[in-house]
Structure formats: structure tokens, C-alpha cells
VMD Tcl script that draws the C-alpha trace (Angstrom):
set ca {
  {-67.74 -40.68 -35.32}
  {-66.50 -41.71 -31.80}
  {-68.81 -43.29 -29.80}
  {-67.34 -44.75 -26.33}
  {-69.88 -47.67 -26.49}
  {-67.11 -48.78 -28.88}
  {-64.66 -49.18 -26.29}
  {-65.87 -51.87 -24.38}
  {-68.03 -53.69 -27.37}
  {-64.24 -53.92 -29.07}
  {-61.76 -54.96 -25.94}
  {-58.25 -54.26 -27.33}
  {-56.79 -57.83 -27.58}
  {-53.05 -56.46 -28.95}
  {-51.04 -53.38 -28.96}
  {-52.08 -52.06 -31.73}
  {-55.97 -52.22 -30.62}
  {-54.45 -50.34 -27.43}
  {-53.23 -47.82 -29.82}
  {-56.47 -47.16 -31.76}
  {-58.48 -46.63 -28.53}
  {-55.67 -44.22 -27.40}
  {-55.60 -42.47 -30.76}
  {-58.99 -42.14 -30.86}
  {-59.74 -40.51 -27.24}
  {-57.12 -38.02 -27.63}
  {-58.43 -37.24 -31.31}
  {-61.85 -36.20 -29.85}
  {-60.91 -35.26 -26.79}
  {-57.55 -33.58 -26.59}
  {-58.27 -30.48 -24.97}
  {-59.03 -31.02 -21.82}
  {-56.37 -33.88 -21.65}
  {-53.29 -30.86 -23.08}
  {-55.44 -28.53 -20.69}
  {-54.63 -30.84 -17.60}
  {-51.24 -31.26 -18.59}
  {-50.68 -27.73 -19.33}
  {-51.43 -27.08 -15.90}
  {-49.89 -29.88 -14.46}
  {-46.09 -28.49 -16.33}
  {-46.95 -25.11 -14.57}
  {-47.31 -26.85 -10.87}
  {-44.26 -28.94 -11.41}
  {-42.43 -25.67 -12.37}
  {-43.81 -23.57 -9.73}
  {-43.06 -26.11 -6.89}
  {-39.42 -26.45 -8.19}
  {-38.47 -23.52 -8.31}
  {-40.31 -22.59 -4.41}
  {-38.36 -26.27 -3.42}
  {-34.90 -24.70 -4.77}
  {-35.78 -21.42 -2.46}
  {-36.51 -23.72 0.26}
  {-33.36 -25.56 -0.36}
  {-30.98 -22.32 -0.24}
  {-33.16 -21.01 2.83}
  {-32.84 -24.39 4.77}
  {-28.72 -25.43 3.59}
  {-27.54 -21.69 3.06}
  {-24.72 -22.18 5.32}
  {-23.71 -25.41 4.43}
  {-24.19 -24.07 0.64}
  {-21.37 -21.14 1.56}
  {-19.20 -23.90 2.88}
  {-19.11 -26.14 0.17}
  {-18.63 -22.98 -2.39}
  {-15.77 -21.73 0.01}
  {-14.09 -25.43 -0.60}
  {-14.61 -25.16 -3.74}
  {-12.63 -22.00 -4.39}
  {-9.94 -23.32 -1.99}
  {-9.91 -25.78 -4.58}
  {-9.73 -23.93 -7.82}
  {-7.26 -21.90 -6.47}
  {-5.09 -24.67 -5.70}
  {-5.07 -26.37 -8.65}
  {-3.97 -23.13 -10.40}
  {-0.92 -22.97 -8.42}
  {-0.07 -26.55 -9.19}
  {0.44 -27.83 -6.12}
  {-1.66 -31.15 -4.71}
  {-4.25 -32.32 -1.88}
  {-3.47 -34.30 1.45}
  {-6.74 -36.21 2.34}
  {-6.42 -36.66 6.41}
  {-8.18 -39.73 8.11}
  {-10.40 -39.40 10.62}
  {-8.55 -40.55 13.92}
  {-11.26 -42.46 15.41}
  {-13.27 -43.74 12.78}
  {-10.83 -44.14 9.94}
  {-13.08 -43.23 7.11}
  {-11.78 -40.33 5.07}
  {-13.25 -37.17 5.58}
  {-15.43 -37.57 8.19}
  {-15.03 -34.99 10.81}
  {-12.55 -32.79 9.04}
  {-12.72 -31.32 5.20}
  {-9.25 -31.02 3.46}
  {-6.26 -29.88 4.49}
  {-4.73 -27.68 1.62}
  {-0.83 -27.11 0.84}
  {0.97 -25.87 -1.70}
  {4.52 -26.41 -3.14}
  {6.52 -23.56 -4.78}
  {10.03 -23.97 -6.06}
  {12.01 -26.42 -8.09}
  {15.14 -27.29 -5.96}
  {13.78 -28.57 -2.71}
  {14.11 -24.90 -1.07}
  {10.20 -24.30 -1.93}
  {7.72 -22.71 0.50}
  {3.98 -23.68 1.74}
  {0.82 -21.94 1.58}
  {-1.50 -23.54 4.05}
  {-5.18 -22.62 3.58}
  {-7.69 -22.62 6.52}
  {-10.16 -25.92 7.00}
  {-13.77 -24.78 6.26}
  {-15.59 -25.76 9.71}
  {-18.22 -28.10 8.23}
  {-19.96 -30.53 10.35}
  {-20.71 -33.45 8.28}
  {-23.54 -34.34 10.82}
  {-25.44 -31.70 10.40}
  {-24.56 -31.45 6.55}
  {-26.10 -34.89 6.40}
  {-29.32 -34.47 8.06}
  {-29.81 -31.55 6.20}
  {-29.32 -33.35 2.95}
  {-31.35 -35.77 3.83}
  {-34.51 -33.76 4.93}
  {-34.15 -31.28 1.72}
  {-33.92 -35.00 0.01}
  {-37.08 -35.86 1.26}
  {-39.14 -32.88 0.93}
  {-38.31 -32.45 -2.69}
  {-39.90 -36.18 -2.76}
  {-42.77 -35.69 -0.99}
  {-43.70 -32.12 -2.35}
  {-43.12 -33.50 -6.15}
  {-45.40 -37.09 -5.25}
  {-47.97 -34.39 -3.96}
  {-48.48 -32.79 -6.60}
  {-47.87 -35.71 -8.92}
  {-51.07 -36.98 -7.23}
  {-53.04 -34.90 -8.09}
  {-52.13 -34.41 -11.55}
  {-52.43 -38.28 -11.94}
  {-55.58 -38.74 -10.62}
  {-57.37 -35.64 -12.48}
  {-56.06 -37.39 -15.96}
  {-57.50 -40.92 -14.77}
  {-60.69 -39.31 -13.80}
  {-60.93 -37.38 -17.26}
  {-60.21 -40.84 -19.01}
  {-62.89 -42.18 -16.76}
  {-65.70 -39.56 -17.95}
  {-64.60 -40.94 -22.01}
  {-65.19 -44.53 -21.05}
  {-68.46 -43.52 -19.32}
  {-69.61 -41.31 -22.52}
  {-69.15 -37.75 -21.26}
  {-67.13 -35.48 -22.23}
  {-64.25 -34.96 -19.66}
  {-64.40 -31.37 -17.96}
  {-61.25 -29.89 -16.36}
  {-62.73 -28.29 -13.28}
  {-64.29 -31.68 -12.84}
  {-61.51 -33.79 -12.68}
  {-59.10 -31.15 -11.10}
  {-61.90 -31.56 -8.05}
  {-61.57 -35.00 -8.59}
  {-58.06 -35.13 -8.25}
  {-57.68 -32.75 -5.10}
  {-60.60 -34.81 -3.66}
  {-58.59 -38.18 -3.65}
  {-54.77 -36.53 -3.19}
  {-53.98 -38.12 0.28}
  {-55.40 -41.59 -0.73}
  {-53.32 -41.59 -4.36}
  {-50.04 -40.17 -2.49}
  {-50.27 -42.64 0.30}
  {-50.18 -45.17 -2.73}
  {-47.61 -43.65 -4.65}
  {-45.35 -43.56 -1.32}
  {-45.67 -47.07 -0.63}
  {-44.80 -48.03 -3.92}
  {-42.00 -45.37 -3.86}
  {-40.59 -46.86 -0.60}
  {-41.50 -50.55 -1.64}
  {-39.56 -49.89 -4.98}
  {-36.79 -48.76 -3.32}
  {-36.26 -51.60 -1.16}
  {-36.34 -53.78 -3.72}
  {-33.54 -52.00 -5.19}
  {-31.67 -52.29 -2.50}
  {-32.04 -56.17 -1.40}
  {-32.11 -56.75 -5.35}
  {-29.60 -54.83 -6.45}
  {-27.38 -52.75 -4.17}
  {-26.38 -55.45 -1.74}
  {-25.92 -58.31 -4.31}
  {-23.10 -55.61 -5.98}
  {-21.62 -54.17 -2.61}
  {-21.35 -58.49 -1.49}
  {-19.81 -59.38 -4.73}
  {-17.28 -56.06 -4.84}
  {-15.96 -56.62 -1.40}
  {-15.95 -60.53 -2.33}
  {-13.66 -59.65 -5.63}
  {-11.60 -57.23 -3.29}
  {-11.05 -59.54 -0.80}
  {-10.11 -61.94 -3.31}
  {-7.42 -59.70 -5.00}
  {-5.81 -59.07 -1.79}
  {-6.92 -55.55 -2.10}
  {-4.79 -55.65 -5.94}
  {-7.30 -53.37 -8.32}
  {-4.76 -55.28 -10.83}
  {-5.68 -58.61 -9.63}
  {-9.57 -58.00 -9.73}
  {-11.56 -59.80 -12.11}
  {-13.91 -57.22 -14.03}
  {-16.04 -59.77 -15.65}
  {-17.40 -61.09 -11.95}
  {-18.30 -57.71 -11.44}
  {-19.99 -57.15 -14.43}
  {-22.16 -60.05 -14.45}
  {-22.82 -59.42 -11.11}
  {-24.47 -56.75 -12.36}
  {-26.21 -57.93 -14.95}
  {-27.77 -60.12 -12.69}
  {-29.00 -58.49 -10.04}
  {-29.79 -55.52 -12.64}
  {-32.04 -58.15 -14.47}
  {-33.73 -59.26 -11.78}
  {-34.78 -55.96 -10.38}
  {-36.04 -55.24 -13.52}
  {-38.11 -58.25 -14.01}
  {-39.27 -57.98 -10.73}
  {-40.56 -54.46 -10.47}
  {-41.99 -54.58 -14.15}
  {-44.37 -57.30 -12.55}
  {-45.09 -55.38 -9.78}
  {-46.25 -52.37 -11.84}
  {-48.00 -54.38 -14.09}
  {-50.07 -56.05 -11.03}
  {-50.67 -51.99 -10.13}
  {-51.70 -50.34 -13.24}
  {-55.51 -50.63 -11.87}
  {-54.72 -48.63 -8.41}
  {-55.10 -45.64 -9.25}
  {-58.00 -45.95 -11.42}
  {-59.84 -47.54 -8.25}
  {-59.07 -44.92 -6.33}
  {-60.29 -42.25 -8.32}
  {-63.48 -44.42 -10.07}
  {-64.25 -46.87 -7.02}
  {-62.98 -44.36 -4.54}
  {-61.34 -47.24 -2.85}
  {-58.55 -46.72 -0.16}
  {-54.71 -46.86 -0.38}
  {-54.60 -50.45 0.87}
  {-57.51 -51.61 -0.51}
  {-56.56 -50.21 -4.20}
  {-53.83 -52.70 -4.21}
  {-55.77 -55.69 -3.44}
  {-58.80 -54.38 -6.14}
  {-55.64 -53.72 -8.63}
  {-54.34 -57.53 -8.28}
  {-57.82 -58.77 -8.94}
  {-57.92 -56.89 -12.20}
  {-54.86 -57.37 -13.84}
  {-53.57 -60.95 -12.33}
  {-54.74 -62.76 -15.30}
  {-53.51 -60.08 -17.66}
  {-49.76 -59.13 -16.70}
  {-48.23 -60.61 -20.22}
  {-50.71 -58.33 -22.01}
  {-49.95 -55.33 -19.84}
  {-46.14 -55.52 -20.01}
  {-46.55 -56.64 -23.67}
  {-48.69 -53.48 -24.09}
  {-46.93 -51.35 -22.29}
  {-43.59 -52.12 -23.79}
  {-44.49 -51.83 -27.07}
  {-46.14 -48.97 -26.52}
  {-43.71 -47.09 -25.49}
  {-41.43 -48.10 -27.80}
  {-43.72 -46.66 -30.56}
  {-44.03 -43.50 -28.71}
  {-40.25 -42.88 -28.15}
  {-39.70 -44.20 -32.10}
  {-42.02 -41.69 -33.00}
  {-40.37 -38.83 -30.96}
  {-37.23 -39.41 -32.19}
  {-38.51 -38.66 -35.92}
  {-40.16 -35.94 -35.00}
  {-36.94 -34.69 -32.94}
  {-34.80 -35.18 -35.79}
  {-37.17 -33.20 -38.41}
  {-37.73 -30.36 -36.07}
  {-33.90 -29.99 -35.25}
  {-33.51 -28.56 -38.82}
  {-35.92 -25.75 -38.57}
  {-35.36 -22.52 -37.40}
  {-35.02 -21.59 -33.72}
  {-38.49 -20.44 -32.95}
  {-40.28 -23.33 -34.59}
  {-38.26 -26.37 -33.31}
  {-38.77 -24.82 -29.55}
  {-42.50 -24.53 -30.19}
  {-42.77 -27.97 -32.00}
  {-40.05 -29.82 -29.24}
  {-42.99 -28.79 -26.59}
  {-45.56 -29.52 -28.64}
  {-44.34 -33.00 -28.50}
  {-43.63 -32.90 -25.12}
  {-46.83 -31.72 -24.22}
  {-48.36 -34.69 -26.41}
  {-46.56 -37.37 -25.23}
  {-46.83 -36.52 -22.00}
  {-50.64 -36.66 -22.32}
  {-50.58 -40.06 -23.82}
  {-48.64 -41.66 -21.44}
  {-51.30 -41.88 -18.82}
  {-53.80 -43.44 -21.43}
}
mol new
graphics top color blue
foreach p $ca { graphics top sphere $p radius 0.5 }
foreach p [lrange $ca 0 end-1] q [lrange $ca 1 end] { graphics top cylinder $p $q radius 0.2 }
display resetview
């Protein structure tokens, strides 16, 4: 019988204790858990599909263009003939004010003629604003949502912990309740993250490539491949190690938002006072447990790939459904 005392008179001390006290809250409580993420797989669908809407509304025109190019170019390469790239005059970066220029050579003695197809008027200004505002709204309307998803799961694995049995309406309130606090969080690490990639990461690679380029004389044949790669390596390594101990520092923020009702900067301070002494456990934990998961999946993958049509959809979102509903835990 599951009693919830359980879970804090027997601490989970390794993985596999981490796995027992997972196994056993979704074993006696799995419905409202595949409930919440039943509903959370209908939001994400419904707000992708109103995003791509959005997306045609808002970059129709610029849409058009790039499908007009991209007949100009399927209709070149069927008559075999090949692509002059112009340089912008004044900034000398290919491409930037002007499309393509398309031309094409008939004939086999020299005495061929040209077909010159019109320049689709895009302006790459706009095009690039707009791509970067239909960027960020499918990032902010996906973290919304996201936030509240998240935080009605925490809140339902909250009520186990506390010995009651997890309601959906409950934690769906829950969730809504605390949105704005857990996406504020979620942005900051988003943003955060990503600027760690980039001082990391990106410009460690970009240094090194022009480095190797310079080098070379501009040769490609004269690069050396393997200061590149380890380059890589590197600076792939330690973004890696660096935001796995972030995230393991932040696994509590969440939870103190929705439990403590704490605020978005106040969640990360509460979060690094809980799991500070704790971070080779979590990313011990975590790693392992994950590993199990996606071993597990795999199997069942493989078994229901053999089975008729009908059944192997059902059973591939079955597991979906299931391991998405365990991650959280």
C-alpha cells in the first residue's frame, strides 16, 4: 500500500531509490498526472498550429517571395544553366540588398542565348525583423504555456508528498495562478542559457575559425581540421559542464514557486540553498535517470515497430504520453 509518509521517512540516497519513489507515485497516481499531460499535448498543439497562422498572416509577403525564388530556382536548374551571386556594392557581403541574379546558357558552340529572370524585390531588412519577431513570439507563446503546464505537474507532485490525492482542476488553478512568476523564471534562464552559449561556445569557434583562416592564408587546403575540431570539443565541453551545474543548482525553482509561492528572483536564491550541497546527486540522478528512461523506450520502440499499424501508433503514444509524465518527477 502507498503511503507518502514513506517518502520522506526513506530519503532516496541513489538512483535507483529515485526510481522507486517515481515508480511508485505514478503507480497510484497516474491519472491525474496522464490527465495533465493529456491536456498539456492538446495546448502545445493548439498554440502551434494558431503560431503557424500567425506566422503566414504576419510574413505572407515575404513567404510569396521566397517561394517565387524558389521556383526561379527550380526552373533554372532544369535548364542546366548556373547562378551569378552579385555583391553588395557598399557593404560587400553577399546578398544583402539584392537576391540573385538568374541567367541561363543555351547552345553548345559559343553562339548560345540568355534568359534573364526578374530579381524578386525582397528587402532583407524588413525580412529580418520579421524573422526575428515571428522568432520570438513562437518563444514566448510556447514558454507560456510551458508554464503553466510545468507548474500544474509540480503542484500535483506536491499534493502526493503532502498525502492527498492530486486533483486536476486543482493544480491547473495552481498553475494559471503562478504563470507570470514561473515564465519570468523560465525566460531568464532561457536568455541566461543562451548567453552562455554564446561566450562559451559560439565565440570560442568563430575566434578559432577566423584564427585557422587567417593562418591558411585564406587556403581551405591549408587549414588544419583537427584545431577546429578540438576547438570544439572544448568549448562544447565546457558549455555542457557548465549549464548541467546550473540546472542542477535550479531544479528546486520551480517547486518554490508553486509550493512556497516565492518570486522569480527569489526562487533562484531558495533553489541554491536547497540543492548546493547536493549537485553530484542531482546530476548523478538525473543522468542516470534518463538514461534508463531512453534505454527503456528504445525496447519498447523496437517491439512495437513489428506490430501492426494501428497498435504501434497507439502504443508509440502511449509511451510518449508516459515518459513525458515521468520526466517532471
Amino acid at each position: 500500500m502507498f503511503d507518502s509518509a514513506n517518502l520522506f521517512a526513506s530519503v532516496p540516497v541513489t538512483v535507483f531509490d529515485v526510481i522507486r519513489d517515481v515508480y511508485s507515485i505514478f503507480r497510484e497516481h497516474w491519472r491525474p498526472f496522464v490527465v495533465l499531460t493529456g491536456y498539456s499535448f492538446v495546448a502545445y498543439v493548439g498554440t502551434f498550429f494558431v503560431l503557424l497562422i500567425a506566422t503566414f498572416v504576419i510574413g505572407a509577403e515575404e513567404v510569396a517571395l521566397l517561394k517565387q525564388a524558389g521556383q526561379m530556382v527550380n526552373q533554372h536548374n532544369g535548364y542546366g544553366g548556373y547562378v551569378r551571386y552579385l555583391v553588395d556594392s557598399s557593404t560587400g557581403i553577399f546578398g544583402t540588398s539584392r537576391f540573385l541574379d538568374y541567367y541561363s546558357y543555351y547552345g553548345d558552340d559559343g553562339a548560345g542565348s540568355y534568359t534573364y529572370y526578374a530579381n524578386p524585390k525582397i528587402n532583407w531588412g524588413i525580412f529580418a525583423l520579421t524573422s526575428i519577431f515571428i522568432y520570438i513570439l513562437w518563444i514566448l507563446a510556447i514558454s507560456f504555456v510551458a508554464s503553466v503546464f510545468v507548474g500544474a505537474i509540480v503542484h500535483a507532485i506536491a499534493e502526493v508528498y503532502a498525502g492527498n490525492v492530486p486533483v486536476v482542476q486543482n493544480s491547473l488553478q495552481r498553475g494559471w495562478a503562478q504563470k507570470w512568476t514561473v515564465f519570468g523564471y523560465q525566460f531568464i534562464v532561457g536568455v541566461s542559457s543562451f548567453f552562455l552559449f554564446m561566450v562559451a561556445f559560439v565565440l570560442p569557434v568563430v575566434w578559432d575559425v577566423r584564427h585557422v583562416y587567417y593562418e591558411a592564408d585564406g587556403d581551405p587546403d591549408e587549414m588544419n581540421p583537427f584545431e577546429f575540431v578540438s576547438v570544439v570539443l572544448l568549448a562544447g565541453s565546457v558549455f555542457v559542464v557548465g549549464i548541467t551545474i546550473i540546472s542542477s543548482l535550479l531544479v528546486a525553482a520551480v517547486p518554490s514557486i508553486i509550493c512556497e509561492q516565492k518570486s522569480t528572483m527569489e526562487a533562484f536564491k531558495r533553489s541554491f540553498q536547497l540543492c548546493k550541497n547536493y549537485i553530484c546527486f542531482i546530476i548523478g540522478s538525473y543522468f542516470t535517470y534518463q538514461l534508463t528512461l531512453i534505454g527503456i523506450t528504445i525496447i519498447f520502440n523496437l517491439v512495437l515497430s513489428i506490430l501492426p499499424g494501428a497498435i504501434s501508433v497507439i502504443g508509440h503514444l502511449l509511451v510518449n504520453v508516459i515518459t513525458t509524465t515521468l520526466g517532471p518527477m
